[in-house]
Each structure stands twice: as structure tokens, then as C-alpha cells.
C-alpha positions in Angstrom: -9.2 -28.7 -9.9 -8.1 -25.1 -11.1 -5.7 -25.5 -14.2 -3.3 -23.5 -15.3 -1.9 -22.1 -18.8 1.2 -21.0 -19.7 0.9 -20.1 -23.1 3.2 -17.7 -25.3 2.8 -14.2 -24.6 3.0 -13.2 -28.1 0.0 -14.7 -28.6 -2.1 -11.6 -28.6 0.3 -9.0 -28.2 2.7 -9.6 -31.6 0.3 -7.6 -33.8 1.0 -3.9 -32.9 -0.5 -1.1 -35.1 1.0 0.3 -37.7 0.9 3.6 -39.5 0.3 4.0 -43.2 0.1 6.9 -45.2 -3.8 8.0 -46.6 -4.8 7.4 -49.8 -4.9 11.3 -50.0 -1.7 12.1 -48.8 0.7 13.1 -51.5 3.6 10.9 -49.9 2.6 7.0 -51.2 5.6 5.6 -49.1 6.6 5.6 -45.7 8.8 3.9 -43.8 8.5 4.3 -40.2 9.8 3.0 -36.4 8.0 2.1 -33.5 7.7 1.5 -30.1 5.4 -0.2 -27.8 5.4 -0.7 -24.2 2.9 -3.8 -23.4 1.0 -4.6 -19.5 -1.4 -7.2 -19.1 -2.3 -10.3 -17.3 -2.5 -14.0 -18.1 -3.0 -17.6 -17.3 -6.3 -19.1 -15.4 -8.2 -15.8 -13.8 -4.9 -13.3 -14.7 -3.2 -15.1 -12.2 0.7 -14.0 -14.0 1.7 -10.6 -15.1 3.1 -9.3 -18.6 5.2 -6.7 -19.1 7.4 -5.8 -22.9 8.4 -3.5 -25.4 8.2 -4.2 -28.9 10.9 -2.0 -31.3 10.1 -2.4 -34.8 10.6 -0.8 -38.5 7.9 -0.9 -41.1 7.5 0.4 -44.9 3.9 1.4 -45.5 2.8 1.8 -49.2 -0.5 3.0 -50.8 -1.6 1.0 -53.9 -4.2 2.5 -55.6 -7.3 1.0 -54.1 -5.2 -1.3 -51.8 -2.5 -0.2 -49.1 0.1 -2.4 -47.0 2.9 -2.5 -45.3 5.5 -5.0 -43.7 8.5 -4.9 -41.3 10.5 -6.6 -38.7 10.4 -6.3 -35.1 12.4 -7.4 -31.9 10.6 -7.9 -28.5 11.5 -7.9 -25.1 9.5 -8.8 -21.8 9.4 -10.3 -18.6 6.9 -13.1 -17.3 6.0 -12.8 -13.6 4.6 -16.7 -12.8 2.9 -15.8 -9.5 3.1 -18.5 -6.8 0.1 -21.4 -6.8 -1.1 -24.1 -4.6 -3.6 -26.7 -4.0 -3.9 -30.2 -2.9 -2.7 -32.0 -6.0 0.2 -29.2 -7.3 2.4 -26.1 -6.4 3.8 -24.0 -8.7 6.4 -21.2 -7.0 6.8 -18.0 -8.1 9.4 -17.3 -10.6 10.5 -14.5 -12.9 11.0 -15.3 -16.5 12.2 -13.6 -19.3 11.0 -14.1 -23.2 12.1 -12.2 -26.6 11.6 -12.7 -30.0 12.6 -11.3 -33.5 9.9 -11.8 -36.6 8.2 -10.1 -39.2 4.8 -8.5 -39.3 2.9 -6.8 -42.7 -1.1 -6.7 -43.6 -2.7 -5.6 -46.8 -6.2 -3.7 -46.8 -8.9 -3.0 -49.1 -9.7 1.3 -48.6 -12.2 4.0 -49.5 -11.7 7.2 -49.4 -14.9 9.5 -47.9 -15.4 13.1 -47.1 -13.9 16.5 -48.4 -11.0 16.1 -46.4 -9.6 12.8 -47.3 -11.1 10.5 -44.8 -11.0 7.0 -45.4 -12.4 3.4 -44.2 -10.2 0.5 -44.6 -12.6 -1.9 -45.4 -11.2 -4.9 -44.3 -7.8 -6.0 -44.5 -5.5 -9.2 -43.8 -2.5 -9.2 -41.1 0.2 -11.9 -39.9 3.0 -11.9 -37.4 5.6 -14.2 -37.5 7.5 -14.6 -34.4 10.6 -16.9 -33.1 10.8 -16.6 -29.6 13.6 -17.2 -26.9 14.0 -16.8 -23.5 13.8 -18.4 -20.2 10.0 -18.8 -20.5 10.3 -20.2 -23.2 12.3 -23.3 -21.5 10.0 -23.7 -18.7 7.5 -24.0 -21.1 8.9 -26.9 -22.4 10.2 -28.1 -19.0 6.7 -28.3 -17.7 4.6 -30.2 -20.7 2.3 -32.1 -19.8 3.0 -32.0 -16.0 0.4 -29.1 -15.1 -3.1 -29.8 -14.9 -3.7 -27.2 -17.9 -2.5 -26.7 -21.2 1.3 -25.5 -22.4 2.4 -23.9 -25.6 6.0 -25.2 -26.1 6.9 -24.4 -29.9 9.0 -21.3 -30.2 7.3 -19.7 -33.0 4.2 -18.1 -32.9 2.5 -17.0 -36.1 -0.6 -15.3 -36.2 -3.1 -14.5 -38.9 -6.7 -11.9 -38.6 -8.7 -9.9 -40.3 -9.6 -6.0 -39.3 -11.0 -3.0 -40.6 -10.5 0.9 -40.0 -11.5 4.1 -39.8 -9.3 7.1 -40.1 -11.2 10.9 -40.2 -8.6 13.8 -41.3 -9.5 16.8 -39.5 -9.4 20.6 -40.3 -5.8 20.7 -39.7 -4.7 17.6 -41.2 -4.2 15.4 -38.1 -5.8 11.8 -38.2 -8.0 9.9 -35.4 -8.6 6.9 -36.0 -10.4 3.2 -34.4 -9.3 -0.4 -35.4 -10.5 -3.6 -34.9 -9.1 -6.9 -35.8 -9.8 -10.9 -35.1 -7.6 -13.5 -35.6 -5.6 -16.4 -34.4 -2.7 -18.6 -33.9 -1.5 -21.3 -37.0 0.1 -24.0 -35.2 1.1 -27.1 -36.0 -0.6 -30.3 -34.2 2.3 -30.9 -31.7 2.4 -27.1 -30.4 0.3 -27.8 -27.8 0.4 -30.5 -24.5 -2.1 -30.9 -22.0 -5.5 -32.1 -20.8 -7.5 -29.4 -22.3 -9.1 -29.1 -25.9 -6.0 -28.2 -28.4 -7.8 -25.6 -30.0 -5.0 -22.6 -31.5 -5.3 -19.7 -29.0 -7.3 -16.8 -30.8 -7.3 -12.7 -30.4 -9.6 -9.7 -30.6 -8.0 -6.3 -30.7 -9.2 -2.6 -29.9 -7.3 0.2 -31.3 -7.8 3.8 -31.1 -4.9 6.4 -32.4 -4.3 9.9 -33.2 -1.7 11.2 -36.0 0.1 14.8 -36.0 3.0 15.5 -38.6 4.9 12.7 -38.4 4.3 11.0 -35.1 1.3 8.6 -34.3 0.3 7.9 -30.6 -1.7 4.7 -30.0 -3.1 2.5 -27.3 -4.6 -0.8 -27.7 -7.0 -3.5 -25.7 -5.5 -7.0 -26.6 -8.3 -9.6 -25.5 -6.8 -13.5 -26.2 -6.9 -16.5 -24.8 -5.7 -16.4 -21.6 -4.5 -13.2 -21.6 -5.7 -9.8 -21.1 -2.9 -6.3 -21.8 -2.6 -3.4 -23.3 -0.2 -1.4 -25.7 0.7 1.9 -25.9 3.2 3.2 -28.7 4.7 6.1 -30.7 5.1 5.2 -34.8 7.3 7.9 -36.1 7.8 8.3 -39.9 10.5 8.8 -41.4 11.2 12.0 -43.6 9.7 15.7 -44.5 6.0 15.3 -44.3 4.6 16.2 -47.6 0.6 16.8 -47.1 
């Protein structure tokens, strides 16, 4: 029997990237808004579709040695349940939509390299915390332990993961830069109903950006359980840029 698994969506795609200044920039502040437009797939072979945007405000500091930064975001999307059928259970189509507002920050360890002020972020720690609402959200909840798969029902998703970075400052002073981060879902023992293994969903991210002035342009592979998308999103910053 093929199950199915309708699990938050903010799973894998909570933890956009965000911009913080170098550790050779003169400005050692930032504060900054975003936006991210997410498309994916999910559920038992990408069987549903994802679609969002993520609007969000972050302060970025550098620390000496150590750099972070922390916000809050809102999120809105739409999750397309496509129709399913076999001899034991049907499941029609439906069109569902989810949001959520939270918080997001990280910390990083960093090392500047190079004449031009390059740097590797060593390795750093993020967490999103998300409370999410919606009409997914209910037939989530409707639906536990009915399918022949697994259901995340709790409305907030919070998710912790290590990365590390690498950002090379060109001639000019722009930025390109590559990301990658692990992590997974903290959930309490009841989050989760079904027949399969309760184990907390997990995600691996790829992220590659480019920064000009003030405005960095990004786009991101999410791989999670269950659920394959990808980002694309503008962080402006806020302010005269200083280096």
C-alpha cells in the first residue's frame, strides 16, 4: 500500500538565508528586509505542490570573531493536495491554504581570508520558530491517524541546524557566496500520528547568492523529508552603504 504524508510545509522551507554584513565591512550593523518566493513538491513521490512567500525583517551584527543576526517573519502559501486512489483509500483533490508568523536568528563562528576581505563562516547554529495557521493546517488535524502514512498536526514548527559559508569579495566589492546547512525539526512526542517511524522530519539546504550595494539575490535547494522546493529572494539592507 502507498502511504501518504502530509506534513508541515515549513518544515524545510522556514530557514531562508539571510544577509550579514563582513567582518571587513566598516558598517558592523544591518538591519535588513526580505523576500522569498518558494515552489516545490511534497508528500509520497512529490505527489502535492508548494507554493509561498516569506516577508521578513532581520538585524545582522558582526562580533568580533562571531556574527549573528535574528528577525521575524510572516509566511503565506497554498497547498495543492493532488487527488489519490487505490483499493483501500481516496483522498480528492483540495486546495489549502497555510501561514505562519515566527522568529528566525543563527550565530556563526568566521574567518576572514584573502586581501580583499573574504571570509569562511566556519560553522554556525540557526533556529526557526514558526506558529502556523491555515486551512492545511486543520485538515491536518482532521485526518490523524486515518491515512495510511504519517501526519504532522501541531501548529508550531521549530527547527534547529548547523551550516557553514563562504563569501569571496571581489575587485569591485560585490560578494558571491555558497551555503550549506543540516538540521531538523524539535517536536514534542505527540506531534506526530501514524503508522510510520515518529522520527522529527530533518533538512539539507543548498544556497548560492550574490551581493551588490545593498541588495542580495539568492536561490536555494531545500531537500527535507518529504519535500523537495526551492527559494528565490531579494534581502535588501537598510541604509547608506558604507564599504
Amino acid at each position: 500500500m502507498e502511504p501518504s504524508y502530509f506534513l508541515s510545509p515549513l518544515n524545510s522551507t522556514s530557514q531562508t538565508y539571510h544577509t550579514m554584513p563582513l567582518h571587513s565591512d566598516s558598517v558592523k550593523s544591518a538591519i535588513y528586509v526580505n523576500g522569498v518566493v518558494t515552489l516545490g513538491v511534497a508528500n509520497q513521490k512529490g505527489r502535492d505542490n508548494i507554493y509561498s512567500f516569506n516577508a521578513n525583517i532581520n538585524r545582522s551584527h558582526n562580533l568580533g570573531s562571531f556574527q549573528a543576526f535574528y528577525g521575524v517573519d510572516f509566511i503565506a502559501g497554498d497547498y495543492l493536495i493532488q487527488k489519490f486512489s487505490n483499493t483501500d483509500i481516496t483522498i480528492p483533490p483540495t486546495d489549502n491554504f497555510y501561514g505562519a508568523a515566527g522568529f528566525n536568528g543563527g550565530i556563526n563562528l568566521v574567518i576572514p581570508f584573502g586581501k580583499r576581505g573574504s571570509e569562511w563562516r566556519i560553522i554556525g547554529v540557526e533556529t526557526s520558530f514558526q506558529n502556523e495557521f491555515g486551512n492545511y493546517l486543520k485538515y491536518r488535524k482532521a485526518i490523524a491517524d486515518t491515512t495510511t502514512g504519517l501526519d504532522q498536526t501541531s501548529n508550531f514548527t521549530t527547527t534547529v541546524g548547523g551550516y557553514s559559508e563562504i563569501i569571496w569579495k571581489t575587485r569591485n566589492n560585490d560578494q558571491v557566496g555558497y551555503k550549506i546547512s543540516y538540521g531538523t525539526v524539535v517536536a514534542p512526542a505527540n506531534t506526530y500520528y501514524g503508522s510510520e517511524p515518529r522520527t522529527n522530519p530533518i533538512y539539507f539546504l543548498n544556497t548560492f547568492h550574490v551581493t551588490r550595494k545593498n541588495v542580495t539575490a539568492f536561490g536555494q535547494i531545500d531537500i527535507g523529508t518529504y519535500t523537495t522546493t526551492v527559494q528565490f529572494g531579494v534581502n535588501y539592507r537598510i541604509g547608506k552603504r558604507k564599504s
